[in-house]
N, C-alpha and C positions, 0 to 999 in steps of 0.2 A: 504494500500500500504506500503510495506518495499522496503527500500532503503540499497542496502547493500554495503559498498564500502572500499579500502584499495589499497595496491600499488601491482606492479604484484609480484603473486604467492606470495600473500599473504595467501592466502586460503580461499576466498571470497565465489568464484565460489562454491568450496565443503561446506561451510556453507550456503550458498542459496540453494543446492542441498538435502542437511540434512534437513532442514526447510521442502522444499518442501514432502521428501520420509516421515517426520513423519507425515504431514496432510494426507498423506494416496492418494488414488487415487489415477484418471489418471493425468497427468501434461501435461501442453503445456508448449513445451522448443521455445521461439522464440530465436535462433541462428543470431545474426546478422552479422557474418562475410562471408566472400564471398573470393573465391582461386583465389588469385593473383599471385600465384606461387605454387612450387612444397611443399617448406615447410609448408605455411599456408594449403595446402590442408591434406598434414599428421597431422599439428596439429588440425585440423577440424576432420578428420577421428578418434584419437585420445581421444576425447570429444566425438564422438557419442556413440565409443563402452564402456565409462565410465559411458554413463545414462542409465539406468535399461528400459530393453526392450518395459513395458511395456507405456515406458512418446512418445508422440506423437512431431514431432522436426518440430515446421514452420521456414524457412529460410528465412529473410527481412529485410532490415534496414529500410524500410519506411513507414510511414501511422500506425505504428502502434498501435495509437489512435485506428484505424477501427479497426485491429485486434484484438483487446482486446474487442471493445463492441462486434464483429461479434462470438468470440469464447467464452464468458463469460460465458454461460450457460452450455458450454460443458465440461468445465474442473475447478475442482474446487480449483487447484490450476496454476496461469500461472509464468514461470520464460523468466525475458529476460536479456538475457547476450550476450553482455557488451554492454549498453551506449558508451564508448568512441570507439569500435567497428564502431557503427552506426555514432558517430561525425565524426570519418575520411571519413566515406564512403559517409555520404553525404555532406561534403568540397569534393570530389575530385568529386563525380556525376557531383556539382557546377560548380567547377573550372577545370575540365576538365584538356585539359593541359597546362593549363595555368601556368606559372612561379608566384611566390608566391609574385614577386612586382606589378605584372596584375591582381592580384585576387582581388576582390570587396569581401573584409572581412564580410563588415556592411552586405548586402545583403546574402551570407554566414550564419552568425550568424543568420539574422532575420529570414531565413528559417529552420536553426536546432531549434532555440527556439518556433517557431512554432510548428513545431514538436513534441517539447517534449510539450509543451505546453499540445495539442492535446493529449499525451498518458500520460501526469498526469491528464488530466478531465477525461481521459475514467479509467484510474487505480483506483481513486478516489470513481469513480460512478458506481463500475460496483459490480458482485456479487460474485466475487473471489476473493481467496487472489492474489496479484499481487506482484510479488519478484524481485526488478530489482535490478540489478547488473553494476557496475560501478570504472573506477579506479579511484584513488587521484592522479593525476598527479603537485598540487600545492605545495606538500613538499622538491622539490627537486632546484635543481639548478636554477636560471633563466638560459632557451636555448641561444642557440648563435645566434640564426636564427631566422628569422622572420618566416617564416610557424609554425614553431615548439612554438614560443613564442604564434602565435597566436590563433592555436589549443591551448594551454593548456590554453588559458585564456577564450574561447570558453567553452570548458571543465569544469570549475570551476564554470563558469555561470550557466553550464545547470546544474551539481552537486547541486549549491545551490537552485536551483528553484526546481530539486525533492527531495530534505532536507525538504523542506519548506513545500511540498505539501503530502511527506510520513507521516502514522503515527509510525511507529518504522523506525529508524535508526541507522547502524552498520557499525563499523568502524574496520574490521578485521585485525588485527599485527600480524603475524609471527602465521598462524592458530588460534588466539584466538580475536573469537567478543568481541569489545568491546561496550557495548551499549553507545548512541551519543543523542538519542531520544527514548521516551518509550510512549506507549499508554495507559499502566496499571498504 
């Protein structure tokens, strides 16, 4: 499992995407974001027509523990982009519309680190390379705001629990990996 992570448009995504085009083969792209508006959807459109016709796109942000053992055999390399894609998406699944001082955080968290939990055992254990992708959102200001404060610390959690659980780790600046964690 590689963990590849850095701040936005840092050039992450494109060296996850490199990685994947030189082992060759079909890929599975698990795409975890979902059109919440007109922009997200052209930026969704966007990213599809930049992956190479032949990589296969599952769209999910959840379970995808299962997805990874379910599709392991069929693609020999899989990429999932973004981790914090999937954090938002399932904080608001959660919380619904709830106001961010009624949100039951603990509860929240315990269910995304489930989650990933579940898709670092299956990354771990399966017989692919598995490429996940992810922002650094802990380098910047503390927010002003409680949702936003709480997500990023969210965030960081789950960041270092697939740090921990990757064997290579990259930390990409301004287009250039910086290796973080090495297997060799």
């Amino acid at each position: 499992m590689m963990l590849i992570t850095g701040g936005a448009r840092s050039g992450k995504s494109r060296f996850a995407e490199q990685i994947a085009e030189k082992r060759g083969g079909d890929v599975l792209y698990i795409a975890t974001s979902a059109v919440t508006d007109a922009e997200m959807a052209e930026r969704i459109r966007f990213h599809q027509q930049q992956r190479p016709a032949h990589w296969h796109t599952f769209e999910s942000h959840r379970d995808l523990g299962d997805v990874v053992r379910l599709k392991q055999t069929e693609f020999p390399t899989i990429v999932i982009e973004c981790i914090t894609t999937l954090i938002t998406n399932l904080l608001f699944d959660m919380a619904g519309e709830a106001e961010p001082e009624a949100m039951d955080f603990t509860a929240i968290e315990q269910h995304i680190l489930a989650q990933i939990t579940e898709l670092a055992d299956a990354a771990q254990h399966c017989e692919t390379e598995v490429i996940i992708v992810t922002n650094e959102v802990g380098m910047g200001i503390v927010p002003d705001n409680l949702l936003s404060r709480r997500f990023r610390d969210i965030a960081g959690r789950v960041n270092q629990q697939l740090a921990a659980a990757a064997d290579d780790v990259y930390l990409v600046v301004s287009g250039i990996p910086v290796p973080v964690k090495t297997s060799a």
